[in-house]
C-alpha positions in Angstrom: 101.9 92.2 85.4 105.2 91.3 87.1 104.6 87.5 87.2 103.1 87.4 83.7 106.6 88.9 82.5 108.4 86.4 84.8 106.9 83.8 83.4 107.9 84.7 79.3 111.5 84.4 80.8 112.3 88.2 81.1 114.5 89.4 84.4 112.1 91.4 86.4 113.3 93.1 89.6 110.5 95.2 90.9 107.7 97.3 90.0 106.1 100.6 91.1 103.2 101.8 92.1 100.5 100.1 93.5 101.6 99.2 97.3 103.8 101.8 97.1 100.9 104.0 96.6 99.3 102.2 99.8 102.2 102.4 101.8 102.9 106.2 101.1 99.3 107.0 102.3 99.7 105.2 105.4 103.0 106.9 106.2 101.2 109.9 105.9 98.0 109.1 108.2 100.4 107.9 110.3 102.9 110.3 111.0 105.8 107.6 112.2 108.8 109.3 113.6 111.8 110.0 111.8 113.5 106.9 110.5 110.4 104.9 111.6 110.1 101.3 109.5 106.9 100.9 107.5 105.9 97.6 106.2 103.3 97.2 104.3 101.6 93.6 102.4 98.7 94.5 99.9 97.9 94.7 95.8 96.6 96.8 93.7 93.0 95.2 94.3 93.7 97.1 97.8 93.1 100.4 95.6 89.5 100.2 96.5 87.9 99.1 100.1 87.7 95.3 100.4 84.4 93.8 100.4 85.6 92.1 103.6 87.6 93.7 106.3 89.4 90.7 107.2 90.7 91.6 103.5 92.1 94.6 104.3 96.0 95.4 103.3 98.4 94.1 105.9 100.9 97.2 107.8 103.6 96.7 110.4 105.2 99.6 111.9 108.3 99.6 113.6 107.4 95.8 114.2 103.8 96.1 115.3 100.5 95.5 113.6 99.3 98.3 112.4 95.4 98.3 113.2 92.2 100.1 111.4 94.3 100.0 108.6 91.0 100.6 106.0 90.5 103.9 107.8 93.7 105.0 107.3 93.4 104.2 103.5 90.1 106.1 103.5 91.1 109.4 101.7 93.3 107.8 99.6 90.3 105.5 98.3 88.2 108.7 98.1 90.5 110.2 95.7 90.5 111.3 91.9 92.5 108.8 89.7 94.7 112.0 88.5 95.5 112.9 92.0 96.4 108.9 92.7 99.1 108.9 89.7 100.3 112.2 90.8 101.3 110.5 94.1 102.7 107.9 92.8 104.8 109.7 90.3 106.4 111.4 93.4 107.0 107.8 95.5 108.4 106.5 92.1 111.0 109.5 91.5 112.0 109.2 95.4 112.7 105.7 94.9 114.6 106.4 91.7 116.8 109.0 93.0 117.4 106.4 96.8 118.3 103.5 94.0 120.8 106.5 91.8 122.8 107.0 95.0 123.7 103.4 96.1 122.2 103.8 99.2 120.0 101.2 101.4 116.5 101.1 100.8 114.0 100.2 102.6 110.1 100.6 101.6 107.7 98.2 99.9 107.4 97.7 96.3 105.2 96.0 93.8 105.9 92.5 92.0 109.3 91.7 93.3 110.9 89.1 91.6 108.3 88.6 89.6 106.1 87.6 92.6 102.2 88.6 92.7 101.0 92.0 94.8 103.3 94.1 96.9 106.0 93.1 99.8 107.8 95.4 102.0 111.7 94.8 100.7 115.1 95.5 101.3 117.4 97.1 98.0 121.1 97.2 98.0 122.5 98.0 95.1 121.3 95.5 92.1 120.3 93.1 95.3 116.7 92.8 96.4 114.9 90.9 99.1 111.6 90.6 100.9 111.7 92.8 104.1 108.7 91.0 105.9 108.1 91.2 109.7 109.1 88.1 111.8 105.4 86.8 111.7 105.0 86.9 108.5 106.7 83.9 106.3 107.2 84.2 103.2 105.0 81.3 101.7 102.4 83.4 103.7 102.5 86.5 102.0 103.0 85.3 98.8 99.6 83.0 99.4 97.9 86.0 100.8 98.9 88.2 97.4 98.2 85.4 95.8 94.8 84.9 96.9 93.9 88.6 96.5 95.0 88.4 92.5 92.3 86.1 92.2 89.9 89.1 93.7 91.3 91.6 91.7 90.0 89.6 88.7 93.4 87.6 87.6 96.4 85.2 88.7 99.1 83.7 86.6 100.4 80.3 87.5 103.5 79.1 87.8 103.7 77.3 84.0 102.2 81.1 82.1 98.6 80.3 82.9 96.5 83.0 82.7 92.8 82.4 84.7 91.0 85.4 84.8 88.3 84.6 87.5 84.3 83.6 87.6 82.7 87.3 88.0 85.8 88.9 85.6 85.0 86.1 83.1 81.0 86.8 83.0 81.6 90.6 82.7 84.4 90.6 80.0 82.1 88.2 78.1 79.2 90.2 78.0 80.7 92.6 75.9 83.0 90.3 74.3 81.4 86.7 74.0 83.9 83.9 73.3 86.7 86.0 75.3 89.0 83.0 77.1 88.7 82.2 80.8 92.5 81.1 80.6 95.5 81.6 78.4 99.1 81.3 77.8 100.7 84.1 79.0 102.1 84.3 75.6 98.8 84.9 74.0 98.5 87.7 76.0 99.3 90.5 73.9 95.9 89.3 71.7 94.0 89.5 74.4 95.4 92.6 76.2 94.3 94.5 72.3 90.9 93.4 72.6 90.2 94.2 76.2 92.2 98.0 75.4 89.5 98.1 72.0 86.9 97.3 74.7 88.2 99.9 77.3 88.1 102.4 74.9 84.5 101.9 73.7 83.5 101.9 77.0 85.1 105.2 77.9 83.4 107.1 74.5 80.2 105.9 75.8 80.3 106.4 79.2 81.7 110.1 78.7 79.2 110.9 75.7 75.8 112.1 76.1 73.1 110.3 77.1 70.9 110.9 73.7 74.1 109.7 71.4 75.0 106.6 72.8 
């Protein structure tokens, strides 16, 4: 969502949710000691297990690799959807009440900048930057977010293009045939109706019974 906003000209700073959700459930697995620095790479597609381990969400603590980090995410993943925006309702008001007070922060954040996925970052104030471990460029972790958009289903380029991806494409279409494999980002808010018309239908027949569908 972030980059799609970026790229209709509006001033993003930084979203929430998402890796923050990811990063939250690792702190808790893994119990760092007070004042301990969490880092953690992924995107939302990192909701759900990876297909691939070598997929997996990236974490650094205090500096080092975190390992097994699927394992650690395993409750999370196991997790009703309610009890997931719960969660991150709480990471979000924590945030919001660090950001009130002027004070440092440190944590990792969704869409920074307008960039794809979720970076670890440093806030001060109204200033933001990326927080990323030593071995971890920048061009890197914005390739490897990047790179898991296009699993997740979407990517935005740089000019507003909007490609939705092969497998996305094939299932969208099946319910709605003639449905774009790429847009402007300012067609959009079209598109987004359609596909929330589509959710919803969807939903009503998934939850209703299985002789009045």
């Amino acid at each position: 969502m972030n980059p799609l906003l970026k790229t209709l000209g509006l001033p993003v700073f930084r979203g929430v949710g998402n890796v923050a959700l990811l990063a939250a459930s690792l702190r808790e697995s893994l119990r760092p000691a007070r004042g301990g620095r969490l880092q953690v790479l992924g995107h939302h597609w990192h909701l759900h297990t990876p297909g691939d381990a070598s997929d997996e969400a990236l974490a650094w603590l205090d500096g080092a690799p975190v390992r097994e980090v699927g394992p650690l995410l395993r409750r999370q993943r196991a997790a009703a959807r309610s009890e997931l925006n719960a969660v991150a309702g709480h990471v979000t008001a924590l945030l919001l009440a660090d950001l009130v007070t002027g004070r440092e922060v440190r944590t990792s954040l969704p869409g920074p900048l307008g960039l794809p996925g979720g970076y670890p970052v440093r806030i001060h104030g109204r200033s933001l930057a990326l927080d990323l471990p030593a071995d971890m460029p920048p061009a890197r972790a914005v390739a490897l977010n990047s790179a898991w958009a296009e699993r997740d289903g979407v990517s935005v380029g740089r000019n507003g293009e909007v490609r939705f991806s092969t497998s996305a494409s094939l299932a969208i279409r099946s319910e709605l045939p003639g449905f774009p494999g790429t847009a402007h980002a300012r067609d959009i808010p079209e598109l987004c109706s359609r596909l929330l018309d589509l959710r919803d239908r969807l939903r009503r027949a998934q939850a209703a019974p299985a002789g009045h569908r």
